[in-house]
DSSP file (Angstrom, degrees, kcal/mol; ACC not computed):
  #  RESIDUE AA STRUCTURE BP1 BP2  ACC     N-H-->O    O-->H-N    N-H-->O    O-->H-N    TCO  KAPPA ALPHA  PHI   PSI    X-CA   Y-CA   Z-CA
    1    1 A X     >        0   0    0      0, 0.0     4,-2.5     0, 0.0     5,-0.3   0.000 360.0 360.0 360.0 -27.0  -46.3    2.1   13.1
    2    2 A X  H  >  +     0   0    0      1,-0.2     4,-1.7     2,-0.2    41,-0.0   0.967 360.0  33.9 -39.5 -76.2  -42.8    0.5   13.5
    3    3 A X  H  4 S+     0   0    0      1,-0.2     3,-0.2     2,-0.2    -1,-0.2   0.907 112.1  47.7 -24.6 -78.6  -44.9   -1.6   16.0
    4    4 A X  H  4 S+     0   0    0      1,-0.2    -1,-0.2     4,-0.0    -2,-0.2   0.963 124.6  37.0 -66.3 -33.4  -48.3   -2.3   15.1
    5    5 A X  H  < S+     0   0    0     -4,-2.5    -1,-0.2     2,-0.0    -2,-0.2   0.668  94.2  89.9 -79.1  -9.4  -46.8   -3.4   11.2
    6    6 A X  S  < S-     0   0    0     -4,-1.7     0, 0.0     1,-0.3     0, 0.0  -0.597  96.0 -75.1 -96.4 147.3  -43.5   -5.1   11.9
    7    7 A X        -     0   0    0     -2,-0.2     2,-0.4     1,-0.1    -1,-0.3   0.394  47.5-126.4 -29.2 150.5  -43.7   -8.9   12.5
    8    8 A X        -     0   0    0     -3,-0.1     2,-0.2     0, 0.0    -1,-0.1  -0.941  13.4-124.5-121.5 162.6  -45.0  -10.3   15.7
    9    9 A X        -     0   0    0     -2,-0.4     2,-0.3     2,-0.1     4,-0.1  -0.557  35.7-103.5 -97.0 163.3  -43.3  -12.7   18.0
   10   10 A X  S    S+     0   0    0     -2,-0.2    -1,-0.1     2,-0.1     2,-0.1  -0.646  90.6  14.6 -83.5 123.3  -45.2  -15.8   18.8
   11   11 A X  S    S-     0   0    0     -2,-0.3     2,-0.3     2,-0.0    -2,-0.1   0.070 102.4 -60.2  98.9 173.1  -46.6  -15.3   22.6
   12   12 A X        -     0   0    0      1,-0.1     4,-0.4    -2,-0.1    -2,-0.1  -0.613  32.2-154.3 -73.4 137.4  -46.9  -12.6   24.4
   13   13 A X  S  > S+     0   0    0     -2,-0.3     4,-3.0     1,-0.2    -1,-0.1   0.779  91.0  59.6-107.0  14.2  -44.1  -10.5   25.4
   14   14 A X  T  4 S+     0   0    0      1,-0.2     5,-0.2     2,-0.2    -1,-0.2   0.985 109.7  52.7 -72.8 -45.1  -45.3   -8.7   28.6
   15   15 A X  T  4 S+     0   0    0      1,-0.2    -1,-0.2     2,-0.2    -2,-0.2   0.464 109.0  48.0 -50.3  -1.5  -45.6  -12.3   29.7
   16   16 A X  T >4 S+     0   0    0     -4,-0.4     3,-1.5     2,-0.1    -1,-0.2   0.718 114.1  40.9 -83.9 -53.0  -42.0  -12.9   28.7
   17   17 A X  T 3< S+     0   0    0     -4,-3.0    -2,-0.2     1,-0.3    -3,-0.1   0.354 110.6  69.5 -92.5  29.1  -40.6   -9.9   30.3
   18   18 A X  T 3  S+     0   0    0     37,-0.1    -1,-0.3    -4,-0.1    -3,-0.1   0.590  79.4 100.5 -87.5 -46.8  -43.4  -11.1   33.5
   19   19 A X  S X  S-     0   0    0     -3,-1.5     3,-1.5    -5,-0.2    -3,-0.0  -0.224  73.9-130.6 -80.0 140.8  -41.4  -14.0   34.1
   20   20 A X  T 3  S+     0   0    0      1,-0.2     2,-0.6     3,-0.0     3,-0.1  -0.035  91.1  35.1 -50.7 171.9  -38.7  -14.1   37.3
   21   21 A X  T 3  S+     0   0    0      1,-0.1    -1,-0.2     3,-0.0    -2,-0.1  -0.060  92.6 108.1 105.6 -33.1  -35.5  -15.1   36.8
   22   22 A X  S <  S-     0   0    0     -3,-1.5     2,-1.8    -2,-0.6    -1,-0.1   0.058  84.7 -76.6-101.9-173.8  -35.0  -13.5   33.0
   23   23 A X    >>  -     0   0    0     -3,-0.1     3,-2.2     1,-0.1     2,-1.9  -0.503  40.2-169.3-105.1  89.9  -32.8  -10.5   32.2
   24   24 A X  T 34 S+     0   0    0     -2,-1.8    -1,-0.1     1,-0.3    -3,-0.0  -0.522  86.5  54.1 -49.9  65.4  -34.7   -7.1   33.3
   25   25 A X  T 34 S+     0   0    0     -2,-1.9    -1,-0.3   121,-0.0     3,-0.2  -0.382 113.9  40.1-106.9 -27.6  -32.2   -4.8   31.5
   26   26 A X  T <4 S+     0   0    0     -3,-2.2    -2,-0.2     1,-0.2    -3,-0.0   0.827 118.7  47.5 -88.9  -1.7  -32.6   -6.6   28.0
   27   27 A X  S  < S-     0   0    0     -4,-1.0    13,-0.2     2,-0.1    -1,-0.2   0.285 112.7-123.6 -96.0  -0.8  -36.5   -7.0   28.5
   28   28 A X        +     0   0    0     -5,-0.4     2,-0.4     1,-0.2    12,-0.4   0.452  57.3 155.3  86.5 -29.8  -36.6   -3.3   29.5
   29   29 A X        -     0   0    0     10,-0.2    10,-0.3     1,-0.2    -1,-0.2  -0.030  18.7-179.0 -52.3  89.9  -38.1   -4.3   32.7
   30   30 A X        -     0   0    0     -2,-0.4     2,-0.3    -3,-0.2    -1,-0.2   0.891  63.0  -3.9 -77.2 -27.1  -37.3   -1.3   35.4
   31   31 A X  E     -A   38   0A   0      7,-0.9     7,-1.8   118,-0.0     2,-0.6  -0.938  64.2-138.8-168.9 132.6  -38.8   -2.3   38.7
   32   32 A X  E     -A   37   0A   0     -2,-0.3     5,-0.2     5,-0.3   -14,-0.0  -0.885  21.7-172.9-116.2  85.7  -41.3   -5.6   39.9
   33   33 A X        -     0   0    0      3,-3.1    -1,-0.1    -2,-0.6     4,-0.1   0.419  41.7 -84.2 -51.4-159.7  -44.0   -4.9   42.2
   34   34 A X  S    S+     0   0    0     37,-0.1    34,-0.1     3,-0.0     3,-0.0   0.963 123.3   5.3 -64.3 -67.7  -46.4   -7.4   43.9
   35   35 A X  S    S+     0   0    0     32,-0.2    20,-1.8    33,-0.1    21,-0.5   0.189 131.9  26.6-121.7   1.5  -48.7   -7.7   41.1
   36   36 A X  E     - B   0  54A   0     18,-0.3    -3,-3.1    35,-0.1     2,-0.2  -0.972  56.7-142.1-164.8 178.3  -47.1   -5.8   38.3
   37   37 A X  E     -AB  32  53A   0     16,-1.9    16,-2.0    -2,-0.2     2,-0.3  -0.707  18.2-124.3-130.2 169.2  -43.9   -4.6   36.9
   38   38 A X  E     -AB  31  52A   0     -7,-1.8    -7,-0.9    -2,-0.2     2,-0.4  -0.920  32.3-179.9-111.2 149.4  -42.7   -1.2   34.9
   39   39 A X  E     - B   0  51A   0     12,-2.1    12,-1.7   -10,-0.3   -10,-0.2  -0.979  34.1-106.2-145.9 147.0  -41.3   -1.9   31.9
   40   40 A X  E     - B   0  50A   0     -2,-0.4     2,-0.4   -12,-0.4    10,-0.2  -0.589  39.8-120.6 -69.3 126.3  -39.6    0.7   28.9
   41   41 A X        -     0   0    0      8,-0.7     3,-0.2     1,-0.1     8,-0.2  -0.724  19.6-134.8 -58.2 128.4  -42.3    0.9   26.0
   42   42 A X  S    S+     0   0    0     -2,-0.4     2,-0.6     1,-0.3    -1,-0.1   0.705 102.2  40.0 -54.3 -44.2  -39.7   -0.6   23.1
   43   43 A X  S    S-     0   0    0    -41,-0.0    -1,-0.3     6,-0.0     2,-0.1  -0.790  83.9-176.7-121.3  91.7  -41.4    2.5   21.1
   44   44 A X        -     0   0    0     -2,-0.6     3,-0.1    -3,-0.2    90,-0.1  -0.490  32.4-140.5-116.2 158.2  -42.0    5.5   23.2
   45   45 A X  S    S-     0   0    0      1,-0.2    88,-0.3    -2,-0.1     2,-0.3   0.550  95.1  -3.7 -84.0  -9.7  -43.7    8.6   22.0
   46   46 A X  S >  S-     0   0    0     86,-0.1     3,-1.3    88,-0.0     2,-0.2  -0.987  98.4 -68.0-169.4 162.4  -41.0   10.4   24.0
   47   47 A X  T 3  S+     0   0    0     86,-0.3     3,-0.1     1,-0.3    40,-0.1  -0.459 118.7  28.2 -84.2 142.5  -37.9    9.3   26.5
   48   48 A X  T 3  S+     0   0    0      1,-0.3    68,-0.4    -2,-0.2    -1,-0.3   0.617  80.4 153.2 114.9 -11.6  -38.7    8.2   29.0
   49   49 A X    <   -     0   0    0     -3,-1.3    -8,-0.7    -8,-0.2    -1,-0.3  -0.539  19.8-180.0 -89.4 131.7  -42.3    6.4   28.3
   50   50 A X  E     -B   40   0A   0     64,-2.6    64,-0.4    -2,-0.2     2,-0.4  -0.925  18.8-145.7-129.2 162.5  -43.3    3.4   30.4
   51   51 A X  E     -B   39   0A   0    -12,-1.7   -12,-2.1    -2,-0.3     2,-0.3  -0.922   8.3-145.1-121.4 162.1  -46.0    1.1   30.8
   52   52 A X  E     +BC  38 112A   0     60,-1.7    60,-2.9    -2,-0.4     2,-0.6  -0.906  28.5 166.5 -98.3 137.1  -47.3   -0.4   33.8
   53   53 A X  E     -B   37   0A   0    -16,-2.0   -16,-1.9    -2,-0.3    58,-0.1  -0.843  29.1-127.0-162.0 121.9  -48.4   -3.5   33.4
   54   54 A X  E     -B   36   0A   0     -2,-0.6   -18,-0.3    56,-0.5     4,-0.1  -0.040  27.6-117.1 -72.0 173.3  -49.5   -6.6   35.8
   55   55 A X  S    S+     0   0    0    -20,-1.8     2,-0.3     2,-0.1   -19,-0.1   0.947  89.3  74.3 -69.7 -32.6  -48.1  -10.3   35.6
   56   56 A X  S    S-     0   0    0    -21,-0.5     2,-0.6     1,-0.1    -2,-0.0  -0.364  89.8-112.3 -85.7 160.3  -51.1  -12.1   34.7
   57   57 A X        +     0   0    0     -2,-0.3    52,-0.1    52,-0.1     2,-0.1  -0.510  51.9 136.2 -73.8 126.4  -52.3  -11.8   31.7
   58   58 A X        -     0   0    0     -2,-0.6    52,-0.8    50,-0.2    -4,-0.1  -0.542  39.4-141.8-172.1 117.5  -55.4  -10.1   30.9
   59   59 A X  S    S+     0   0    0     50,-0.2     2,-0.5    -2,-0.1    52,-0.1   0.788  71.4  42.0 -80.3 -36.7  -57.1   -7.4   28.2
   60   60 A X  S >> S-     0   0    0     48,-0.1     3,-1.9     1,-0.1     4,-1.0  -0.770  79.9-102.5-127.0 160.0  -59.4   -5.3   30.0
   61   61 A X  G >4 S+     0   0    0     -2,-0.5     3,-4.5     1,-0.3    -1,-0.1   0.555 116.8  44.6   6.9 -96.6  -60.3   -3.1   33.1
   62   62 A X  G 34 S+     0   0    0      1,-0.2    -1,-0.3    -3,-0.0    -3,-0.0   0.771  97.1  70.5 -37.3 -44.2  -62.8   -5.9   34.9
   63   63 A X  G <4 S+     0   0    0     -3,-1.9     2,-0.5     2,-0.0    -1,-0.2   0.719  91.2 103.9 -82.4  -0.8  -60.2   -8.8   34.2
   64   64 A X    <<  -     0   0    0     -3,-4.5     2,-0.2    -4,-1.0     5,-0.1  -0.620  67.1-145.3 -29.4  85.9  -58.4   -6.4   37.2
   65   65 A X    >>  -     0   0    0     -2,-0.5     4,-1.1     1,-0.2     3,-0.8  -0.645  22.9-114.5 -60.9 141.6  -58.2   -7.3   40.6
   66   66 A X  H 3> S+     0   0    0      1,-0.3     4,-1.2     2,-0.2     3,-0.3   0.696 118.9  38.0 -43.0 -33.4  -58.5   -4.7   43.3
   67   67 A X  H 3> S+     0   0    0      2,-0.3     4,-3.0     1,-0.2    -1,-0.3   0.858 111.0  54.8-109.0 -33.3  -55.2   -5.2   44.5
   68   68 A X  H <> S+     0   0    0     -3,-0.8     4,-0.9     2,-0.2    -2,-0.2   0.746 115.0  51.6 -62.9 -27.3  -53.5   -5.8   40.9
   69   69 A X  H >X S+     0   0    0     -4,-1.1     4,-2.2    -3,-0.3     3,-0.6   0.926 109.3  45.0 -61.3 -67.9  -55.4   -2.0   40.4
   70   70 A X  H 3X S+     0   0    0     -4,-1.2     4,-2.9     1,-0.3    -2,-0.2   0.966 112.8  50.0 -76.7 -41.7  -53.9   -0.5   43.4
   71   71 A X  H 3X S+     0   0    0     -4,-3.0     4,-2.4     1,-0.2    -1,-0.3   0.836 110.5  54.3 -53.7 -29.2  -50.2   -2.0   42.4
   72   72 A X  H <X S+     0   0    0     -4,-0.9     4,-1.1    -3,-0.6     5,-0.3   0.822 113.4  37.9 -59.1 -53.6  -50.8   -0.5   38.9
   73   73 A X  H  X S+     0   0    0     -4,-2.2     4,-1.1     2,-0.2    -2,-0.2   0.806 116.6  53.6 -85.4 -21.2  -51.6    3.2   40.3
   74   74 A X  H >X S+     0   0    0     -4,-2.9     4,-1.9    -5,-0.5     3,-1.3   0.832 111.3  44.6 -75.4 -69.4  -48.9    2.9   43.1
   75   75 A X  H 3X S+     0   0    0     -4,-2.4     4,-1.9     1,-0.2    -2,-0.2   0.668 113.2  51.6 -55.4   4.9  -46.3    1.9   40.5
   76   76 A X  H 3X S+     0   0    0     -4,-1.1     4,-1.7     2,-0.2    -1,-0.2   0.803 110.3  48.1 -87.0 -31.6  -47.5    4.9   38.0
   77   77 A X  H <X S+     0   0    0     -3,-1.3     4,-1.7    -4,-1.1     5,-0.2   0.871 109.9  51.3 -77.4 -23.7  -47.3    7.3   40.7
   78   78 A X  H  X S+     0   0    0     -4,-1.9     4,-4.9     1,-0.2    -1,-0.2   0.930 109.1  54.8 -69.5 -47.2  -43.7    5.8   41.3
   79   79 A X  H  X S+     0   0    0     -4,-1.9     4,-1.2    -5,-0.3     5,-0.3   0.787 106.3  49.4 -32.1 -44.0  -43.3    6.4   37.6
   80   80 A X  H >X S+     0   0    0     -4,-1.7     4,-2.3     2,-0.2     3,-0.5   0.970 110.3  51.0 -85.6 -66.4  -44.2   10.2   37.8
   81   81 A X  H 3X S+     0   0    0     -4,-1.7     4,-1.6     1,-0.2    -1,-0.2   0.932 111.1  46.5 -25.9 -65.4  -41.9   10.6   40.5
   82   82 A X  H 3X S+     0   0    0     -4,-4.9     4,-0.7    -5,-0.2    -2,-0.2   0.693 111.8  47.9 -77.1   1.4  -38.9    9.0   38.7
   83   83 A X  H <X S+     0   0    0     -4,-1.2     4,-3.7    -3,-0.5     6,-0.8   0.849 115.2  47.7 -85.5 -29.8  -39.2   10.7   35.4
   84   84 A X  H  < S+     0   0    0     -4,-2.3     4,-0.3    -5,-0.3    -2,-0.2   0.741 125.7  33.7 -86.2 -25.4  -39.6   14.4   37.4
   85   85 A X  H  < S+     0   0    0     -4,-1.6    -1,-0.3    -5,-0.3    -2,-0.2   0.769 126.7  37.5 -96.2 -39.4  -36.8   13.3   39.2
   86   86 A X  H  < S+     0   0    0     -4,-0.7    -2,-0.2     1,-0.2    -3,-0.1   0.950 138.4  11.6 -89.8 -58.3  -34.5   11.0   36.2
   87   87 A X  S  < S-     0   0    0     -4,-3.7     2,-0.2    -5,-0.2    -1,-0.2  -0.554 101.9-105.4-146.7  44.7  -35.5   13.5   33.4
   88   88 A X        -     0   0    0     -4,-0.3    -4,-0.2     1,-0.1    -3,-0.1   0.447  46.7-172.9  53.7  18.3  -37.0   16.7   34.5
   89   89 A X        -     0   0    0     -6,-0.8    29,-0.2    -2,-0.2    -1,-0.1  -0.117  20.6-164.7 -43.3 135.2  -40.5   16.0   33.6
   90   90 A X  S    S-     0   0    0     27,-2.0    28,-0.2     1,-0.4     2,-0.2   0.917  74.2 -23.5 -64.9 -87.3  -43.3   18.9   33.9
   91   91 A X        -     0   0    0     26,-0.3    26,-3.7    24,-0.1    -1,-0.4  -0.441  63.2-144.5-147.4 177.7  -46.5   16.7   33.6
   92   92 A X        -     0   0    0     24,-0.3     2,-0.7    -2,-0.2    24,-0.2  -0.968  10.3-133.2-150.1 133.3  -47.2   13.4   32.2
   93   93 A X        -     0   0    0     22,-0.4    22,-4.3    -2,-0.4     2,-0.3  -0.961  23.2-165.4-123.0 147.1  -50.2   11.9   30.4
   94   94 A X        +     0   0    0     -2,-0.7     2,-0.2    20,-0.2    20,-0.1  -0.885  19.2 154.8-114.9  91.4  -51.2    8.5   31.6
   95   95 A X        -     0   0    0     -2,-0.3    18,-2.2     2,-0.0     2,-0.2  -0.921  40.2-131.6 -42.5 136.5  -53.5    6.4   29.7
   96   96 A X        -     0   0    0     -2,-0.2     2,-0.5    16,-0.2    16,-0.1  -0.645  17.6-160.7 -80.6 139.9  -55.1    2.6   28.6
   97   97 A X        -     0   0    0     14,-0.3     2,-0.6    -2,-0.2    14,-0.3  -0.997  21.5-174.5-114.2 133.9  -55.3    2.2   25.1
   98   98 A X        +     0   0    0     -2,-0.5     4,-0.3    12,-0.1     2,-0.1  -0.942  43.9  16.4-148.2 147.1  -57.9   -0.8   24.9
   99   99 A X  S   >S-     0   0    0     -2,-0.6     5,-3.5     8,-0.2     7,-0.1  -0.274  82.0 -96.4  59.8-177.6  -58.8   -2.3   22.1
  100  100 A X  T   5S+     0   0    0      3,-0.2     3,-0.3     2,-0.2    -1,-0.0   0.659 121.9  59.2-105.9 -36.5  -57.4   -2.4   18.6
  101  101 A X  T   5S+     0   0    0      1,-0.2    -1,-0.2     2,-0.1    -2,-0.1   0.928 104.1  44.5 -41.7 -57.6  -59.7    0.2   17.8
  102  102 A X  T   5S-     0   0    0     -4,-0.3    -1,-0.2     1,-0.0    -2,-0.2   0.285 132.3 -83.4 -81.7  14.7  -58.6    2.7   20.2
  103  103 A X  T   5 +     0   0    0     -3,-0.3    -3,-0.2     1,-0.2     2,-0.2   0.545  64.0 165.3 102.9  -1.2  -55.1    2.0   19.4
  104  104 A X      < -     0   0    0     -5,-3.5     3,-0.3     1,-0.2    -1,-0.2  -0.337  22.7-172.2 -36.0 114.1  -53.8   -0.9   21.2
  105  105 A X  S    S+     0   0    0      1,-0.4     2,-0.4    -2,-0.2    -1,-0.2   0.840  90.9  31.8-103.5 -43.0  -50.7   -2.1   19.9
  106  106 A X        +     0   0    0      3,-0.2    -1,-0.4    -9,-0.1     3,-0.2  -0.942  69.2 175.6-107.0  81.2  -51.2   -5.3   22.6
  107  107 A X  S    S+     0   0    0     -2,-0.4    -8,-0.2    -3,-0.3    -1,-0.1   0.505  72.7  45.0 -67.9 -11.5  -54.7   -5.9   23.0
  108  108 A X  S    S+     0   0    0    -10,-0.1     2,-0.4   -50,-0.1   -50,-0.2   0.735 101.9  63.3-107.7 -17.0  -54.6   -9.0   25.2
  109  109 A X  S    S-     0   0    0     -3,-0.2     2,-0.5   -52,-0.1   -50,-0.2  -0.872  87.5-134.8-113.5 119.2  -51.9   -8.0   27.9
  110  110 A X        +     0   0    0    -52,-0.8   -56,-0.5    -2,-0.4     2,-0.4  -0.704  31.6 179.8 -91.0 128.5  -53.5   -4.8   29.8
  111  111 A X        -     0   0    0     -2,-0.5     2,-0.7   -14,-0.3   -14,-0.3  -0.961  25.5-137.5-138.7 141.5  -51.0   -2.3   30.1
  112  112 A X  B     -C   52   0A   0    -60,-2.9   -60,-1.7    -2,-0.4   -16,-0.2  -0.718  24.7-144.0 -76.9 107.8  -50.8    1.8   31.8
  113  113 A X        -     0   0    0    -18,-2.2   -62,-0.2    -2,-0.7   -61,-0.1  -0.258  18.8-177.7 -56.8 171.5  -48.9    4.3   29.7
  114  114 A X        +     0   0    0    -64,-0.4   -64,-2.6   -20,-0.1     2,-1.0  -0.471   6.8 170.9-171.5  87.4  -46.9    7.0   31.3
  115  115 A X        -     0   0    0    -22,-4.3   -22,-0.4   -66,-0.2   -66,-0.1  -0.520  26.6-134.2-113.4  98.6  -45.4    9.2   29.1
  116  116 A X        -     0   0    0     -2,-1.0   -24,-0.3   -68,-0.4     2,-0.3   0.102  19.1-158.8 -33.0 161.8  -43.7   12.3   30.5
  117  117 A X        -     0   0    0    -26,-3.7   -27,-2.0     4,-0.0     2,-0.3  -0.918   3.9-162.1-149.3 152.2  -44.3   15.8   28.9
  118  118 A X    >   -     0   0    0     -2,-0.3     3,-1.4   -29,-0.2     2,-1.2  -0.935  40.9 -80.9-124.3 136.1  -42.3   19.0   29.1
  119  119 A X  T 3  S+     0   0    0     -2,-0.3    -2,-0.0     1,-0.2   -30,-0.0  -0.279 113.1   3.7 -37.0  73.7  -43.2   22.6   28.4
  120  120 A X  T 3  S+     0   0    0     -2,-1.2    -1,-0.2     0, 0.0    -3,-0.0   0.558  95.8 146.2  95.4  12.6  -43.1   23.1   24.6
  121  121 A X    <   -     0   0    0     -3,-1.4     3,-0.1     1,-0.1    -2,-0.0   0.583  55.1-110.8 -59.2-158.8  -42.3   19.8   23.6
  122  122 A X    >   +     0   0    0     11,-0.1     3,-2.0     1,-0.1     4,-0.1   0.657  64.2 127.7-139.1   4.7  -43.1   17.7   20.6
  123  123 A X  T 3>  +     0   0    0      1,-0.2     4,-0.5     2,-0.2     3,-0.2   0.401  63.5  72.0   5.8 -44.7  -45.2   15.3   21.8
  124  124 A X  H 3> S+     0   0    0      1,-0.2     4,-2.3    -3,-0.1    -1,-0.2   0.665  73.2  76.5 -45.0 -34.2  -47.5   16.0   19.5
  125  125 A X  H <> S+     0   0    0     -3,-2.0     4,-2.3     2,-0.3     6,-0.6   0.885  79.4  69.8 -68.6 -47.0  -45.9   14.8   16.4
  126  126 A X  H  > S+     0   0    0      3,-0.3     4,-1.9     4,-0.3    -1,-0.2   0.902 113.3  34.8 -31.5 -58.0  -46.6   10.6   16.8
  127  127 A X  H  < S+     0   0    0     -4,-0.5    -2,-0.3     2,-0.2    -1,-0.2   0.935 126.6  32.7-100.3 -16.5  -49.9   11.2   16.3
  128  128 A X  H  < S+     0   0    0     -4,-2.3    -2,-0.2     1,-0.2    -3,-0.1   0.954 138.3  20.2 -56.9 -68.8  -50.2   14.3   13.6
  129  129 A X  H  < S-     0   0    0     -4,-2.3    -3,-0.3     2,-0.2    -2,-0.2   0.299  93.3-122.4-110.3  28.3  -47.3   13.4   12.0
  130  130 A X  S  < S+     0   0    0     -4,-1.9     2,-0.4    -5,-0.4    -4,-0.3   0.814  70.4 134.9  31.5  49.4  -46.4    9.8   12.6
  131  131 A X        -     0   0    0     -6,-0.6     2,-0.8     2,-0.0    -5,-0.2  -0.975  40.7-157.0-114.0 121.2  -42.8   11.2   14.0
  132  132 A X        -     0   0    0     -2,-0.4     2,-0.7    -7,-0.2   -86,-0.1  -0.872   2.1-161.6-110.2  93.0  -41.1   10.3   16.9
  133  133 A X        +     0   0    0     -2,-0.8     2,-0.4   -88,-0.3   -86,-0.3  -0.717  25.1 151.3 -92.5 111.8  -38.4   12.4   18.8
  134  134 A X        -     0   0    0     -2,-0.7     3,-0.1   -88,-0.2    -2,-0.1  -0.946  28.4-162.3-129.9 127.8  -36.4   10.6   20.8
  135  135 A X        +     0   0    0     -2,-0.4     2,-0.3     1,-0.2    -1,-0.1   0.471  66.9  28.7-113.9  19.9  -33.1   11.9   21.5
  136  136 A X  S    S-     0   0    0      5,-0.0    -1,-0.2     2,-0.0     5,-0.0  -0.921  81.6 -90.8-172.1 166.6  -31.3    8.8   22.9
  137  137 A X    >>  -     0   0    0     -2,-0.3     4,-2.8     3,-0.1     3,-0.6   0.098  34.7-117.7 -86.5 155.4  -31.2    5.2   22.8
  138  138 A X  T 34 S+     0   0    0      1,-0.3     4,-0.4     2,-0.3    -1,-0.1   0.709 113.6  51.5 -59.3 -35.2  -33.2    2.9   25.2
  139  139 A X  T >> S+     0   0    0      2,-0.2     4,-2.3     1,-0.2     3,-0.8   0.834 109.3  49.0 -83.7 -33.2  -30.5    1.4   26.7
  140  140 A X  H <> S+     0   0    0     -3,-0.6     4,-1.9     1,-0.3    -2,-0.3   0.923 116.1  46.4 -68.4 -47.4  -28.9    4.7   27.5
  141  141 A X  H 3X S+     0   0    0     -4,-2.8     4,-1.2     1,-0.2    -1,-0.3   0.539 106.9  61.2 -79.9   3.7  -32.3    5.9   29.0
  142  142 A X  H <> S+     0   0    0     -3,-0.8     4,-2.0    -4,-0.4    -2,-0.2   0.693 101.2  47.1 -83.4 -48.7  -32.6    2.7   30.7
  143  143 A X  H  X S+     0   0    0     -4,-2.3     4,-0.6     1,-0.2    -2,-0.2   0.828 110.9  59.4 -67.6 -31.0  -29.3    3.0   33.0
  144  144 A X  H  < S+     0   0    0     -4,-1.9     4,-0.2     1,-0.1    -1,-0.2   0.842 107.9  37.0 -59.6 -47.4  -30.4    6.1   33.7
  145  145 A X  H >X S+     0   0    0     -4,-1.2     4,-0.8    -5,-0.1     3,-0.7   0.841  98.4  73.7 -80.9 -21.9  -33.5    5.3   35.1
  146  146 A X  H >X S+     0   0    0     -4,-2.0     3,-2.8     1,-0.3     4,-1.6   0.900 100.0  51.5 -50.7 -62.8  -32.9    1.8   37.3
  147  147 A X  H 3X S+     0   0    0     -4,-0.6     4,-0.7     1,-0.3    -1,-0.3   0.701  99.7  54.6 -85.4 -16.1  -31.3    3.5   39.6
  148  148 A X  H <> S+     0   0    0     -3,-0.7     4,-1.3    -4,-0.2    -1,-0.3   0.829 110.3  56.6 -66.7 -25.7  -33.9    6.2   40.2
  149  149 A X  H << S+     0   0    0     -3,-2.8    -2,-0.2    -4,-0.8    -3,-0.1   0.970 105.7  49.0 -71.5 -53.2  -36.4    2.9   40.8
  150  150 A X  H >< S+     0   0    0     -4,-1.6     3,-0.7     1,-0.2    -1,-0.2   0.841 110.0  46.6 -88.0 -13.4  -34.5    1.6   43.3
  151  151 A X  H 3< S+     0   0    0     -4,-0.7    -1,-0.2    -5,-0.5    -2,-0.2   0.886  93.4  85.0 -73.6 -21.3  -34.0    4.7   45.5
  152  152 A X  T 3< S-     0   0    0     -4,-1.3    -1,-0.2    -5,-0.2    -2,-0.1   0.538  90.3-135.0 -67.1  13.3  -37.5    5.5   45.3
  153  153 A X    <         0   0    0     -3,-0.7    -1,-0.1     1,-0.2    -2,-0.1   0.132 360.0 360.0  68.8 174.6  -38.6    3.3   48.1
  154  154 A X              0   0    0     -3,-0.1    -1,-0.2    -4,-0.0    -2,-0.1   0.350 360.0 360.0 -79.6 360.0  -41.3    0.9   48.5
């Protein structure tokens, strides 16, 4: 709720943290593909939650290219790997939220969740009880994971 009710910046900011050059540890931005990037959701349901998400700008499925598609499912699977690896992940749920309906926080910028899951976790709670547990800070889960990104190969 943090999100979807707190001010919004003027422009988009997957297209911010899209652009070369800018500084991927304060944009969150773990690892830069062809055609898309990973980047730390700002508000994760859990540590550890990323989206995938391509450069160009676009809100749904079709506005996909096949190959911006296949860079999108290579980097989630690259995702699954470094959380099982970073942070001991069981399983993982992966989803689009699209539209504003279905819960899209960013409706215009198409982006892939990937939020890791453990065995008895609490996962639950975001949406039941609008409660978050997250037991350390973004930046801290952030150092932790670049370096998993870049061992993981191409």
């Amino acid at each position: 709720m943090a999100f979807i009710a707190g001010p919004r910046e003027d422009g988009c900011f997957l297209c911010r943290a899209a652009l070369p050059g800018g500084d991927d540890a304060e944009n969150l931005v773990l690892w830069r593909g062809r055609l898309a990037f990973v980047i730390m959701n700002r508000f994760p349901y859990a540590s550890g939650h990323l989206m995938v998400t391509p450069y160009r700008h676009g809100g749904t499925l079709p506005d996909l290219s096949p190959d911006e598609a296949a860079d999108m499912l290579g980097l989630a699977g690259r995702c699954t790997r470094v959380l099982a690896a970073a942070f001991a992940a069981e399983g993982f749920n992966l989803g689009f939220n699209l539209g504003k309906v279905a819960g899209a926080g960013v409706v215009d910028h198409l982006h892939l969740h990937v939020v890791p899951r453990w065995v008895g976790d609490t996962n639950f709670l975001p949406v039941l009880g609008d409660t978050r547990v997250v037991p350390e800070y973004l930046a801290t889960t952030f150092r932790k994971l670049a370096p998993y990104f870049r061992a993981a190969g191409d």
